[in-house]
Every structure is written in C-alpha cells, then in structure tokens.
py3Dmol code that shows the C-alpha trace and the ligand (Angstrom):
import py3Dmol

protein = """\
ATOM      1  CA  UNK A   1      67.948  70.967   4.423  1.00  0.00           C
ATOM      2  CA  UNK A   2      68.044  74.541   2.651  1.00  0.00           C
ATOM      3  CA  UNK A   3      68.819  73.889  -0.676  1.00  0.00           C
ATOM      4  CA  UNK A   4      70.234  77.534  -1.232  1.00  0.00           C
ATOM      5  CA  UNK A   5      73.446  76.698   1.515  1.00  0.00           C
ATOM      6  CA  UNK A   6      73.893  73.641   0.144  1.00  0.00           C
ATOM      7  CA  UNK A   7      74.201  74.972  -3.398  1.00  0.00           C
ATOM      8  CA  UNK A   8      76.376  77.988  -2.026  1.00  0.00           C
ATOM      9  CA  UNK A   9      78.428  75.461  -0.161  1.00  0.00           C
ATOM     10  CA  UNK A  10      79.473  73.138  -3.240  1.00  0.00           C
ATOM     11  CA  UNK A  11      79.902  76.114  -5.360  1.00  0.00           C
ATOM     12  CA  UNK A  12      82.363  77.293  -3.232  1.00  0.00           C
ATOM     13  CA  UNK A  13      84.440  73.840  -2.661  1.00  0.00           C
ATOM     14  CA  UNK A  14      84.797  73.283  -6.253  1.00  0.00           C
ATOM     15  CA  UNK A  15      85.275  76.685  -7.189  1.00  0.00           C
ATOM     16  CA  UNK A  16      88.896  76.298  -5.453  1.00  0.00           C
ATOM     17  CA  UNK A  17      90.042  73.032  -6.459  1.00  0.00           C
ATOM     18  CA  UNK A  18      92.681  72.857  -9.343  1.00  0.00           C
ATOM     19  CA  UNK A  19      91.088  72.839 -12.378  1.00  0.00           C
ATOM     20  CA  UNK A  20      92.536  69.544 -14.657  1.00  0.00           C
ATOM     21  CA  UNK A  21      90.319  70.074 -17.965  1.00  0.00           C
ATOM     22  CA  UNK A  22      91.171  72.085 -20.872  1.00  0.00           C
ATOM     23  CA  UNK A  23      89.060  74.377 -23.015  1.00  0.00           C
ATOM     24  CA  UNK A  24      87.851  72.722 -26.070  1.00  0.00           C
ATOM     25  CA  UNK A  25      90.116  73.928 -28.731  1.00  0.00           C
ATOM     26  CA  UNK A  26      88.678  72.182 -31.986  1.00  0.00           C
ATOM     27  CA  UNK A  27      86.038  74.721 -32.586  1.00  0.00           C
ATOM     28  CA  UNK A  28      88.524  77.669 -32.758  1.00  0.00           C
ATOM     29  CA  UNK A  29      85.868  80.221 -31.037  1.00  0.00           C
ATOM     30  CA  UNK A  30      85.054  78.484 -27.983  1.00  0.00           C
ATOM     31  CA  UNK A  31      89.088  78.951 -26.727  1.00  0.00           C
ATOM     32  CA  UNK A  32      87.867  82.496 -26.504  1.00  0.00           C
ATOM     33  CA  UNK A  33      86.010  82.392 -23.643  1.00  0.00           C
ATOM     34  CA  UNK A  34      87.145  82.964 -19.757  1.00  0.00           C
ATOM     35  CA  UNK A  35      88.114  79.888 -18.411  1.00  0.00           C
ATOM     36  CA  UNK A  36      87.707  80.723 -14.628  1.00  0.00           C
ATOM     37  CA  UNK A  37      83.856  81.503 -15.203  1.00  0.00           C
ATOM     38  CA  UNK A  38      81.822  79.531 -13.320  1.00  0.00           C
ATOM     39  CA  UNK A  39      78.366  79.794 -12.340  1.00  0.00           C
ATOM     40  CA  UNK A  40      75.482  77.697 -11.100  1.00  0.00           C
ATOM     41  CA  UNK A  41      71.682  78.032 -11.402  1.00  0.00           C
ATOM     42  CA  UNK A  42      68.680  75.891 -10.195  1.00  0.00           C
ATOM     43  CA  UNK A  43      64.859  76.331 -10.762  1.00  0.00           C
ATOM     44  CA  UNK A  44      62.143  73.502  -9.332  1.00  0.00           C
ATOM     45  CA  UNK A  45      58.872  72.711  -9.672  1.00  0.00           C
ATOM     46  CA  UNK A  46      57.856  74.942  -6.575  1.00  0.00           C
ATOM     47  CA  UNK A  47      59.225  78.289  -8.250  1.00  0.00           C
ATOM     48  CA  UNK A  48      62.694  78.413  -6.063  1.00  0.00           C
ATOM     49  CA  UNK A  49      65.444  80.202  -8.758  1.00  0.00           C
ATOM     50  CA  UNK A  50      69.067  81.033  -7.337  1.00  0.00           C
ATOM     51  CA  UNK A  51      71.733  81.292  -8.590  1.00  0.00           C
ATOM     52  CA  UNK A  52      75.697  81.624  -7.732  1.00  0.00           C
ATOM     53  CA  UNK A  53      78.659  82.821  -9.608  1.00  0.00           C
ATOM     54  CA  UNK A  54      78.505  84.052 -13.576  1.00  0.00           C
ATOM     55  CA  UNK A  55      74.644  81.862 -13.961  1.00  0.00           C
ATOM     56  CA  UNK A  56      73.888  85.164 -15.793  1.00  0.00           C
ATOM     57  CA  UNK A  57      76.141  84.761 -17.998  1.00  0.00           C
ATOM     58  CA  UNK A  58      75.555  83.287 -21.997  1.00  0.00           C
ATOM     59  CA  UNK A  59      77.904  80.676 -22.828  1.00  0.00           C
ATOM     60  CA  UNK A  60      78.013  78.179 -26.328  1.00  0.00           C
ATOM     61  CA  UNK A  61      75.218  75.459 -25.565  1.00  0.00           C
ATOM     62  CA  UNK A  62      76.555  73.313 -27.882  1.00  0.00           C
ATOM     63  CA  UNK A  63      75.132  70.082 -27.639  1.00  0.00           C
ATOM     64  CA  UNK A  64      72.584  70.419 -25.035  1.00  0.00           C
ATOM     65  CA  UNK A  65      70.678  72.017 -27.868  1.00  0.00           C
ATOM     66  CA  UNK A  66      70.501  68.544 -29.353  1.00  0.00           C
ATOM     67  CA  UNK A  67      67.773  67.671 -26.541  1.00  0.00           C
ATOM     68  CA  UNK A  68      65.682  70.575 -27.849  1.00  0.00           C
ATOM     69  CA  UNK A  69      65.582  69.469 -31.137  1.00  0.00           C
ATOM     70  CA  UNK A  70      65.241  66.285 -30.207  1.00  0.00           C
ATOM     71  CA  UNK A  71      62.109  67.343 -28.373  1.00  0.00           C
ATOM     72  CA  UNK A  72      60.689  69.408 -31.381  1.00  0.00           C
ATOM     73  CA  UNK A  73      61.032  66.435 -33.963  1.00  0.00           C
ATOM     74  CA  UNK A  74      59.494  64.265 -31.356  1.00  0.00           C
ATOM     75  CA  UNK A  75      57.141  66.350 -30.881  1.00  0.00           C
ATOM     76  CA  UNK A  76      56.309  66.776 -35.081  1.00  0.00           C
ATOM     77  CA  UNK A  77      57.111  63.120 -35.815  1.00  0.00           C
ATOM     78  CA  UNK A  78      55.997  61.211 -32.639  1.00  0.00           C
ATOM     79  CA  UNK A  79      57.127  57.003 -32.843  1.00  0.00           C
ATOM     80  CA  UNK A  80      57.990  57.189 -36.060  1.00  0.00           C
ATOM     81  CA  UNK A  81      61.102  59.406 -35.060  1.00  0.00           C
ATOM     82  CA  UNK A  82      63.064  55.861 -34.270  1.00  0.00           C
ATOM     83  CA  UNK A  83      62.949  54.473 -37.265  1.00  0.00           C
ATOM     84  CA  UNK A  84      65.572  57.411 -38.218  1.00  0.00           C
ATOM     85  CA  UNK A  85      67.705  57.185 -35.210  1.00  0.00           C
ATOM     86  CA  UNK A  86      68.399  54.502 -32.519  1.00  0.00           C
ATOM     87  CA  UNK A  87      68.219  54.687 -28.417  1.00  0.00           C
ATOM     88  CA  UNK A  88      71.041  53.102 -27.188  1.00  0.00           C
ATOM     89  CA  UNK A  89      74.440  54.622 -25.765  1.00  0.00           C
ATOM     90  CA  UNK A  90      76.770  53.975 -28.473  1.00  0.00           C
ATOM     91  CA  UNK A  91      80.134  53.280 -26.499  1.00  0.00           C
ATOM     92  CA  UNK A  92      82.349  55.116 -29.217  1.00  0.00           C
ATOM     93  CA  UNK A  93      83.174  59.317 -29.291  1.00  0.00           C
ATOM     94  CA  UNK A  94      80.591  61.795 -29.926  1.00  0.00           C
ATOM     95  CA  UNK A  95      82.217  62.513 -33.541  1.00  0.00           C
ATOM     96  CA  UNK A  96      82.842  58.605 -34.627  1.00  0.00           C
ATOM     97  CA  UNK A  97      82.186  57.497 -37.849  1.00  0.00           C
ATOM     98  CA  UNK A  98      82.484  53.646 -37.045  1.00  0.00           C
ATOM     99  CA  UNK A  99      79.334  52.560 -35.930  1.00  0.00           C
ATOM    100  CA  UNK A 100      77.252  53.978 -39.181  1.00  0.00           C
ATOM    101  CA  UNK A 101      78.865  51.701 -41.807  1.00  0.00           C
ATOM    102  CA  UNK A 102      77.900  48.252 -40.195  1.00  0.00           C
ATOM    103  CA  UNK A 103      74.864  49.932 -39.110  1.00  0.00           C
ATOM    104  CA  UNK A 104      73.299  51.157 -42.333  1.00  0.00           C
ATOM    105  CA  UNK A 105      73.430  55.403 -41.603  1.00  0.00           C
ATOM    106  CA  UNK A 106      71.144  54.693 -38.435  1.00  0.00           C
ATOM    107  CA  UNK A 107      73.135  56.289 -35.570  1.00  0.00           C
ATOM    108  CA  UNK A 108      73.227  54.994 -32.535  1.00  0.00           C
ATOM    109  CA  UNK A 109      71.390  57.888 -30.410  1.00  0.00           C
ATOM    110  CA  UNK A 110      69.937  61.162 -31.188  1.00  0.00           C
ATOM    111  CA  UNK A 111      72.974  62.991 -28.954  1.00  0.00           C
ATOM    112  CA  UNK A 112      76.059  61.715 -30.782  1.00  0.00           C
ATOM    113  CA  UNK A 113      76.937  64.000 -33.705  1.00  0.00           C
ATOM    114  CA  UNK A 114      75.385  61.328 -36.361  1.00  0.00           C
ATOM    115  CA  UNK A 115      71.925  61.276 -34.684  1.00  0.00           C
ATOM    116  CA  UNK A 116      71.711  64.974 -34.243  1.00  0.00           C
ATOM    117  CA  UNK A 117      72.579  65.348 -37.388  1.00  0.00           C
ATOM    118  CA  UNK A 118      69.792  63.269 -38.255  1.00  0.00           C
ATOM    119  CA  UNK A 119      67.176  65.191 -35.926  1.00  0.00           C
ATOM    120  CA  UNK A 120      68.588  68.540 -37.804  1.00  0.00           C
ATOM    121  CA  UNK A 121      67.411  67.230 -41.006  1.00  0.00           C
ATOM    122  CA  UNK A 122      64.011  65.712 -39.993  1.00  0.00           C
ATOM    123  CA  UNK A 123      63.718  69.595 -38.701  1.00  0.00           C
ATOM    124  CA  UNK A 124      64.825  70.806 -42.171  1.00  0.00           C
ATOM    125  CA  UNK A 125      62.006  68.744 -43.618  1.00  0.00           C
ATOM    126  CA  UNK A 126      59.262  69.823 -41.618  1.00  0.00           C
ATOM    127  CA  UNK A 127      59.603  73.555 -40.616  1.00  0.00           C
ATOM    128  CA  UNK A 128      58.798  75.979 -42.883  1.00  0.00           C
ATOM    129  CA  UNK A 129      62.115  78.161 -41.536  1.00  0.00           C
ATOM    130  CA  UNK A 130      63.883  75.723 -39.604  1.00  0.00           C
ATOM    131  CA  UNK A 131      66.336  78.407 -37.918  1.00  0.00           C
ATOM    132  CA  UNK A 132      63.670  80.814 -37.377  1.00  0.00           C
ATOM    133  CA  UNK A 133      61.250  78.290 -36.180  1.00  0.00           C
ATOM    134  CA  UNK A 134      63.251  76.006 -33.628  1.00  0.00           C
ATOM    135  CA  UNK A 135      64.247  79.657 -31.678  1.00  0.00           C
ATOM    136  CA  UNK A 136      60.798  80.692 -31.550  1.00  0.00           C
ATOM    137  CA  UNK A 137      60.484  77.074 -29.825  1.00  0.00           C
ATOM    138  CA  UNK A 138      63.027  77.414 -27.485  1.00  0.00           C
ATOM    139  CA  UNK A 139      62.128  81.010 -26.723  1.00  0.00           C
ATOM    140  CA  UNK A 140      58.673  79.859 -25.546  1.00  0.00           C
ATOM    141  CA  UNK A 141      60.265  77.002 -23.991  1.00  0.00           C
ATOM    142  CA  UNK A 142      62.501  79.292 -21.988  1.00  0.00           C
ATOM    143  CA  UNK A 143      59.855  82.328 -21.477  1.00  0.00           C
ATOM    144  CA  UNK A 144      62.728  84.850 -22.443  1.00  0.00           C
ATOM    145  CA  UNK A 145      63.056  86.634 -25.663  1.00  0.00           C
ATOM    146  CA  UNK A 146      66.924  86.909 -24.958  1.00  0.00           C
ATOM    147  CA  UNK A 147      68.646  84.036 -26.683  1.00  0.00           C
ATOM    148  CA  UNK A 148      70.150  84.046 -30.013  1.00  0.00           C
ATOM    149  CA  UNK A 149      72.498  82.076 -32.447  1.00  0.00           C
ATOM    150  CA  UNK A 150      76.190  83.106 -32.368  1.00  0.00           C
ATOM    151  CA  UNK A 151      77.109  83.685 -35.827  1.00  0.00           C
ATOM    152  CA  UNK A 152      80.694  83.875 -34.773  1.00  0.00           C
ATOM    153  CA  UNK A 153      80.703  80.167 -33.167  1.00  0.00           C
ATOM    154  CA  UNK A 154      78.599  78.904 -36.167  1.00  0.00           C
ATOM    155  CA  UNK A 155      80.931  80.165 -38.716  1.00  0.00           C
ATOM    156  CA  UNK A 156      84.074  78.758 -36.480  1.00  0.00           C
ATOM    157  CA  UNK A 157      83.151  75.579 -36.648  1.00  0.00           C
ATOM    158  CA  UNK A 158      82.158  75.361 -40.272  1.00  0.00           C
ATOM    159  CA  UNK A 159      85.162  76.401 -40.831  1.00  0.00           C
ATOM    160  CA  UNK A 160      86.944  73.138 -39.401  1.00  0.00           C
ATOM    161  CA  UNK A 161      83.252  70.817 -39.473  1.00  0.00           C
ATOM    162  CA  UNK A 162      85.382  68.548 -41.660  1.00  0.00           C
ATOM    163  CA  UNK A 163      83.537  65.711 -39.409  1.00  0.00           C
ATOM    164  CA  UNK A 164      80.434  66.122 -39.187  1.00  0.00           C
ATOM    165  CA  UNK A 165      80.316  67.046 -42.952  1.00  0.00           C
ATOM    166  CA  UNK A 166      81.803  63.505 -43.039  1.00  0.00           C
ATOM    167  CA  UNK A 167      79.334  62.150 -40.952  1.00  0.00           C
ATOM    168  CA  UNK A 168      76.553  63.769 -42.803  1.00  0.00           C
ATOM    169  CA  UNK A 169      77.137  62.823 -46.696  1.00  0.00           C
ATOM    170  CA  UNK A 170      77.666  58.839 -45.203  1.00  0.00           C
ATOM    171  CA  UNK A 171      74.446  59.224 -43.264  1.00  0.00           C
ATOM    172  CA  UNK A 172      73.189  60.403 -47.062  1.00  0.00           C
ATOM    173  CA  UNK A 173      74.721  57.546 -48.691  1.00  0.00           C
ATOM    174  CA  UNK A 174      72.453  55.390 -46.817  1.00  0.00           C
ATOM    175  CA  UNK A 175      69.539  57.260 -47.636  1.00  0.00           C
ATOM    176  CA  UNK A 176      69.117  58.246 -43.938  1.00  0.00           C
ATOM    177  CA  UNK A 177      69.479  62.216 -44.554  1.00  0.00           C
ATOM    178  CA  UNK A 178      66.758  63.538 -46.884  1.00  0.00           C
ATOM    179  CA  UNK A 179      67.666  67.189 -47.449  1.00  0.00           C
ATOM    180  CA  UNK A 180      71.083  68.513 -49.002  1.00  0.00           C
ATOM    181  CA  UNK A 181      73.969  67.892 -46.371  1.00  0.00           C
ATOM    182  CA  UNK A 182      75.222  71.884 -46.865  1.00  0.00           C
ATOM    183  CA  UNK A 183      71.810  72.924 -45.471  1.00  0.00           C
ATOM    184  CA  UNK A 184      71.733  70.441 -42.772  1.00  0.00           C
ATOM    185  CA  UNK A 185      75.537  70.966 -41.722  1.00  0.00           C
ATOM    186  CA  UNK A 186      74.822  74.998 -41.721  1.00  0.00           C
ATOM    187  CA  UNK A 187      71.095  74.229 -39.476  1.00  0.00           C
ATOM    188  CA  UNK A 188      73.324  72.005 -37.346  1.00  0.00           C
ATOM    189  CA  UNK A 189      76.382  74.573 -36.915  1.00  0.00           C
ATOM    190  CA  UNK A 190      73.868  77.065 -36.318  1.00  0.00           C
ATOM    191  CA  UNK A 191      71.549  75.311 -33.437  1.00  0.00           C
ATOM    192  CA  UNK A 192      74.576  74.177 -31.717  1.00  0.00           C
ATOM    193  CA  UNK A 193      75.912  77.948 -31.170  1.00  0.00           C
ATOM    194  CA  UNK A 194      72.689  78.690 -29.179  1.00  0.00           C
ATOM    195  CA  UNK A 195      73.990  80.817 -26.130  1.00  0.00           C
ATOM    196  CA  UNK A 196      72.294  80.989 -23.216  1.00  0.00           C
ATOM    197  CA  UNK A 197      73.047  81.691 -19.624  1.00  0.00           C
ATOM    198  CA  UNK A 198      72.193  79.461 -16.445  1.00  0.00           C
ATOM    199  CA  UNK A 199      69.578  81.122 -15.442  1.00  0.00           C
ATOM    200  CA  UNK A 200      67.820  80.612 -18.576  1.00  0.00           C
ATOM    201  CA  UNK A 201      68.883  76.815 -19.512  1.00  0.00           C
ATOM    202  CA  UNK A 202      67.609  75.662 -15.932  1.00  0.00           C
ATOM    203  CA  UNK A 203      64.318  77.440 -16.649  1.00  0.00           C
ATOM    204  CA  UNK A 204      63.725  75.984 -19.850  1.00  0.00           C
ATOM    205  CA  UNK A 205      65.176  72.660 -18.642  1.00  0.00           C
ATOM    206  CA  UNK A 206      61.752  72.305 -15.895  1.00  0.00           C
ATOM    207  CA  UNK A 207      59.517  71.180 -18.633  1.00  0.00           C
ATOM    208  CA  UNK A 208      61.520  67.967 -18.273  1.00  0.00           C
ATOM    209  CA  UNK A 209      61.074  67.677 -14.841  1.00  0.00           C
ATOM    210  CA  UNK A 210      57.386  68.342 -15.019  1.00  0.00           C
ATOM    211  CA  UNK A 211      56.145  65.518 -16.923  1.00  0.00           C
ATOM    212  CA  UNK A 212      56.586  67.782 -20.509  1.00  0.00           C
ATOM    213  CA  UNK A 213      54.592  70.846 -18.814  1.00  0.00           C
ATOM    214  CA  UNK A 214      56.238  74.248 -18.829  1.00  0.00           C
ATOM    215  CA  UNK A 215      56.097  75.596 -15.627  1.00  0.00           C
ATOM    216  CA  UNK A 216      55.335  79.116 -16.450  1.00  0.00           C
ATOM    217  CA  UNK A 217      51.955  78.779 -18.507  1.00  0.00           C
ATOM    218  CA  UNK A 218      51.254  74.945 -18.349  1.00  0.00           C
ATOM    219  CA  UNK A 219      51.453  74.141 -22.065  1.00  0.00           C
ATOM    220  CA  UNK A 220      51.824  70.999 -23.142  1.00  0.00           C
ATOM    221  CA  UNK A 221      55.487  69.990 -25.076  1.00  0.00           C
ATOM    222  CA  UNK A 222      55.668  66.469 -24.615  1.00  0.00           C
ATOM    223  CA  UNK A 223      53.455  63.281 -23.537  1.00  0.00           C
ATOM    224  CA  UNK A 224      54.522  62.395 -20.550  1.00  0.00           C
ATOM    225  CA  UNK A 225      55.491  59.175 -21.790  1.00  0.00           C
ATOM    226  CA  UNK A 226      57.603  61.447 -24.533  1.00  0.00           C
ATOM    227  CA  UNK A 227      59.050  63.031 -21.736  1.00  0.00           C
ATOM    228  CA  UNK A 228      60.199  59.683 -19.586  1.00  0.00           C
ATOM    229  CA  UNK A 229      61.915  58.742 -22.808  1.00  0.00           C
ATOM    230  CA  UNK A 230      63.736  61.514 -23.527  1.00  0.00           C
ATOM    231  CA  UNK A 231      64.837  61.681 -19.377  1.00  0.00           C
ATOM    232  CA  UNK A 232      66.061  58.239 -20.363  1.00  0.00           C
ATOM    233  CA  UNK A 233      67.675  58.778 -23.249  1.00  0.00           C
ATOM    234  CA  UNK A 234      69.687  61.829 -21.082  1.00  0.00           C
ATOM    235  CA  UNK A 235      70.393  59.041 -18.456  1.00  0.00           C
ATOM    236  CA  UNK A 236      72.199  56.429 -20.929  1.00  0.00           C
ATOM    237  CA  UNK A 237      73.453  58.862 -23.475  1.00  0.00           C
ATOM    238  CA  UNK A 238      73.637  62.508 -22.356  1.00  0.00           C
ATOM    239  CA  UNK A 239      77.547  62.152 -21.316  1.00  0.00           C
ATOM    240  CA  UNK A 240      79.323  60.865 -24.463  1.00  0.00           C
ATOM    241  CA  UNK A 241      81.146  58.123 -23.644  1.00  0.00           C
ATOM    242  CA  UNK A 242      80.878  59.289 -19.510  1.00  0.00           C
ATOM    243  CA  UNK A 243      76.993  58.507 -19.428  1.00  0.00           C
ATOM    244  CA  UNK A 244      77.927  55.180 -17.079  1.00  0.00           C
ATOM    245  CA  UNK A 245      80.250  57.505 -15.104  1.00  0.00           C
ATOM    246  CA  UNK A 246      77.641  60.395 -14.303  1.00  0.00           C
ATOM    247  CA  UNK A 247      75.162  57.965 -13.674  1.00  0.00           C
ATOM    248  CA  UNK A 248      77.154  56.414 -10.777  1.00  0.00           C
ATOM    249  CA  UNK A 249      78.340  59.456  -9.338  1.00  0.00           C
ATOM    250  CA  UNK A 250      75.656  62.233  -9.751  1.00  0.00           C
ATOM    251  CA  UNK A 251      72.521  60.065 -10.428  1.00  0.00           C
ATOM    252  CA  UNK A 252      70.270  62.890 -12.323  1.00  0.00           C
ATOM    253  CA  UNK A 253      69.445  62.354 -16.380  1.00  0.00           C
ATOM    254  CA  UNK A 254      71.396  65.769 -18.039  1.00  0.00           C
ATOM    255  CA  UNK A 255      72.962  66.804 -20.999  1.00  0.00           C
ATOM    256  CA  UNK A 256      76.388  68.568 -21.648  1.00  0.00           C
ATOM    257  CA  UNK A 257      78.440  70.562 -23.942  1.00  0.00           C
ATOM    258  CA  UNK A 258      81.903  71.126 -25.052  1.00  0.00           C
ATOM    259  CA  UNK A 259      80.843  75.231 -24.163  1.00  0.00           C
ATOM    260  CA  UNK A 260      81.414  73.458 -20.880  1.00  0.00           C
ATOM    261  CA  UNK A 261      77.492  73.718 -19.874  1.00  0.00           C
ATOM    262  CA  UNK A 262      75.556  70.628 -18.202  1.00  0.00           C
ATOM    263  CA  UNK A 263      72.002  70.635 -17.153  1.00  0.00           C
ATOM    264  CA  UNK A 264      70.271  67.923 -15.131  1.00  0.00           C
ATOM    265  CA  UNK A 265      66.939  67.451 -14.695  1.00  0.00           C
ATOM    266  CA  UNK A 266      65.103  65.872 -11.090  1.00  0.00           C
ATOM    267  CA  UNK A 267      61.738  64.437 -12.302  1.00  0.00           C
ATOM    268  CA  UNK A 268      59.055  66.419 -10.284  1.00  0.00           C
ATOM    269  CA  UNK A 269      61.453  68.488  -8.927  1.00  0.00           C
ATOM    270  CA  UNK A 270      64.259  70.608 -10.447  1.00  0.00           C
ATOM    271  CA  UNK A 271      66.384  71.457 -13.384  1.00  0.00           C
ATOM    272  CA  UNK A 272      69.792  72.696 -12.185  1.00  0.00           C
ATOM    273  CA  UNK A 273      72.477  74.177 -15.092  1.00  0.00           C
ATOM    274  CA  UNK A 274      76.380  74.495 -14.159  1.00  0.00           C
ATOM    275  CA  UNK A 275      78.887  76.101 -16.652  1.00  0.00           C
ATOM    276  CA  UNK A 276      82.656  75.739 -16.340  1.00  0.00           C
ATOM    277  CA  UNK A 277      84.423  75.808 -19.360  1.00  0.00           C
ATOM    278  CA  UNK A 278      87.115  73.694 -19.285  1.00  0.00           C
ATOM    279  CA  UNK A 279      86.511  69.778 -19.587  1.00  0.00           C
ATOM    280  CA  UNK A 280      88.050  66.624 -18.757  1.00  0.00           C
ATOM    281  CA  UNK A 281      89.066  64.004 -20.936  1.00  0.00           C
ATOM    282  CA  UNK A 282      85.914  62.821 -21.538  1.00  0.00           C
ATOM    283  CA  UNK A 283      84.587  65.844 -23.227  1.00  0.00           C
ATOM    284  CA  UNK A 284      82.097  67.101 -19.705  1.00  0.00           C
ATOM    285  CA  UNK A 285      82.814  70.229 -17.650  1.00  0.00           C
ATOM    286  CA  UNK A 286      85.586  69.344 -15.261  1.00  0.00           C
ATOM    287  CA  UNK A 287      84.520  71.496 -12.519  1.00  0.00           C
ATOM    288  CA  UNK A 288      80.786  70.818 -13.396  1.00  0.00           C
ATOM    289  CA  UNK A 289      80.466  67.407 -12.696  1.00  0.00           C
ATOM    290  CA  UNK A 290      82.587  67.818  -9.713  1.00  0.00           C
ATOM    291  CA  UNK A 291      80.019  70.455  -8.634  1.00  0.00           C
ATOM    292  CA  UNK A 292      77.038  68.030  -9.224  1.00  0.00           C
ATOM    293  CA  UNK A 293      77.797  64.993  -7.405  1.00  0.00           C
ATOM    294  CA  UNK A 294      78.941  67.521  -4.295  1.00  0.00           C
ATOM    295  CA  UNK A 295      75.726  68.680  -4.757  1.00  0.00           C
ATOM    296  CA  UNK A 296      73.841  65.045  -4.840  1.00  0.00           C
ATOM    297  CA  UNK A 297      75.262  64.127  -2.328  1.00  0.00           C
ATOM    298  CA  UNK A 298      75.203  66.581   0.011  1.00  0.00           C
ATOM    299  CA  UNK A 299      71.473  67.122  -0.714  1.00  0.00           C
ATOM    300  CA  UNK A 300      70.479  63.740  -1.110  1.00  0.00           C
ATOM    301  CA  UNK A 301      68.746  64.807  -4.496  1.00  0.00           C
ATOM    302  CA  UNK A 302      69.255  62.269  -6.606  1.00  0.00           C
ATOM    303  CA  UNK A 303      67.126  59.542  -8.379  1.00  0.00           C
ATOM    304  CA  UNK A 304      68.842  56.682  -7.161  1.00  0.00           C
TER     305      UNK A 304
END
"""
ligand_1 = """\
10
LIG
N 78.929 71.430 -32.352
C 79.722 70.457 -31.683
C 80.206 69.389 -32.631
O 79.520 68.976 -33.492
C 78.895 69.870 -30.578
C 79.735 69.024 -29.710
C 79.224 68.867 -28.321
O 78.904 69.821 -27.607
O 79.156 67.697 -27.947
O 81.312 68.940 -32.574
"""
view = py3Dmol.view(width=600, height=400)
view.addModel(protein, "pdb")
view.setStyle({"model": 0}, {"cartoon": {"style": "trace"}})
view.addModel(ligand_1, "xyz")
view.setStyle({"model": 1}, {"stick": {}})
view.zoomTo()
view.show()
C-alpha cells in the first residue's frame, strides 16, 4: 500500500462532493476565511511528510490548541491536574453551562470550553508570561519559528465571548478558577487564535504518536503513560458531542476546531492534519471527517 496514492486518492473524492457544513459564524472573524480551502498533511514516525491541497496554508486552530495546553499543565502539574478538571466525555455542547452547577465548577473534560478554561488558568498560575511562554512551547514542539497568535481572531471573539466569560466567573464561584477571569478569558481568546498550517500541526502532532518524544530531537514532553492518557482523552472527548461518532467511523484519537482543522494521531505511527472550513452540525469539519474515514479505510490505518 503507498500511503502517498491513497492520501491523493481520498483527497480527491471528497474534494468534489457537495459540501453540507457551514462556516462557523459565532466568532465573527472566522466567516472570513475561504471556504473551498482544503488541504491535507501527514508526518509518521519514519520521517514520510506530504502533503495535498492548501496543507501550507495557516488557518484558526481553535480548539486543538486546548491539547497543547493541556499537555503543558500536565506536564507542570502532573496527577494533581485532575483534581481541577474531570476525564469523562460530557454528553452536552462544547459551550454548556449545565453540567458545572450540579457538579461544583469541576468540568467535565479538559476540551469542553469549561475545562480549558480551567487548564488556561492553571497556565496563568504557573508561567511567568503565560502567552509568551506556551508559544515558545509549541514552537519547540513544532520545530518552526513560524506560528503566531491572531490578534484579529482573539479580539473577534472577545468581542461576542459572552459564554465563556459566563462559564469562567461560575467556574470562579466555585473556587475552581484561581486567577482574575479577564486575564484568563483574554489567555484563553488568545491561545485559541493560534494559526498554523497542516504541515506544521501534523509535525507537532508526532510527539503524540511517539510515546511523548518529539521526533525531531528526541526530547522528552510527556511520560508515556501522560501521553496514553491524553490519546485517550482525544478518543472519548476530542469531537464535542461527535467523539462516539468519529470513533466508529475513523477509529484514530484527534482533536478539532471550529477553524475547521482536525488532527489525528496513530500511536507509533503518524499524525495526519485535514482543514476544511466549513462544519457539520456537530461542530467538526464536514469535509474533514469525510476525508478521514476514506482514508482509514482505504489504508487500513486505524486502531481498531
Ligand atoms: N475559541 C472557541 C470557543 O471558545 C473554541 C471553540 C472550538 O474550537 O471548539 O468557542
């Protein structure tokens, strides 16, 4: 099997089929972008890269910058981290407020708005400058100097973050948020306009697939224990309420984004990034996930 024709092969399939989702239009910015753009990039643990389509091209990362803080607050607070936040999918939207009253300000997961929120301020507590800090970590994590906040998506969405301020000052009324929630909401706003292409996320992505190794200079991130857990936490939670869904029909642990970005990760094998703006109704790429169960199954790469 040649993974390069296979990859070329879905691209192509689902690059023609009628796109159903719609950009996501509650952060005004992200309606900006082009919706036909979409692009593909792979990178495994014996040094293949390639690419189809726009996988040079930055897009919003949104939320699949909550598994790099995640990993960084892990990484600073080991066990202790779940005391703060819970493991378990939460079965409600990724912006819900119902779960944290009956469940005293601990959310539910570290990826639904509440828990990242939470990971954002254990950040804020232990960094000397938070923003400055967690790029220098993902900029060694990636092994590219290239990536950058977007002021313009940050300041879009504080502009309407009418939620997740909610979510925040609730989380503080339980005691769960330590720092004040304007400088958590602006660290949060700001690590969730991360832009990066493709190219890049599927690089950074392979220390996930190579027991919490970077591939490029072999430093250490994560335990490998650390990094089973947090592959397992992208299993069960990673797809808002879709997790169940991308489980059953592409079978890889990954992460998306209402940018319209999803990476997956194959333990001991590859990380593989797809970007295609518009989503379905769940909130994931439309054309993405399409893209990665063609690609599953055609290559028989899954972990199931
Ligand atoms: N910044 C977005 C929000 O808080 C992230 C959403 C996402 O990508 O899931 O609404």
């Amino acid at each position: 099997m040649n993974i390069k024709e296979v990859i070329q092969n879905a691209y192509h399939k689902i690059k023609d089929i009628d796109d159903k989702g719609n950009l996501a239009s509650y952060i005004p910015e992200l309606e900006n972008v082009n919706s036909a753009c979409f692009g593909v990039h792979i990178s495994t643990i014996d040094t293949l890269n390639f690419g189809v389509g726009n996988y040079h091209d930055k897009f919003s990362i949104q939320s699949i910058a909550k598994v790099l803080t995640l990993t960084m607050a892990y990484n600073i607070l080991g066990e202790k981290l779940w005391k703060r936040v819970k493991v378990e999918p939460s079965g409600t939207a990724f912006n819900s407020l119902v779960q944290l009253e009956v469940e005293n300000g601990i959310p539910r997961n570290p990826f639904i708005n509440a828990g990242a929120i939470v990971i954002a301020d254990v950040l804020l507590s232990n960094l000397d400058n938070p923003k400055e800090d967690f790029l220098n970590f993902v900029k060694t994590l990636s092994n590219s100097k290239e990536i950058c906040y977007s002021e313009k998506i940050a300041t879009s969405e504080k502009s309407v973050g009418y939620r997740n301020a909610a979510l925040c000052n609730f989380i503080k009324s339980f005691g769960n948020i330590e720092n004040k929630p304007s400088e958590v909401l602006d660290f949060y706003f700001n690590l969730c306009s991360l832009e990066m292409s493709c190219k890049e996320l599927s690089n950074l992505f392979l220390f996930l697939a190579n027991d919490g190794f970077t591939l490029a200079d072999n430093e250490q991130i994560l335990t490998r224990s650390q990094t089973k857990r947090i592959n397992a936490l992208m299993q069960t939670c990673g797809f808002y309420d879709e997790s169940g869904e991308f489980a059953f029909k592409v079978g890889l642990p990954g992460k998306s984004g209402v940018g319209g970005g999803i990476i997956a990760v194959h333990p001991k094998q590859y990380a593989i990034a797809v970007w295609s703006p518009k989503l379905n109704e769940k909130g994931n790429s439309y054309k993405g996930m399409r893209f990665l169960e063609e690609f599953t199954t055609e290559s028989k790469l899954s972990i199931f």
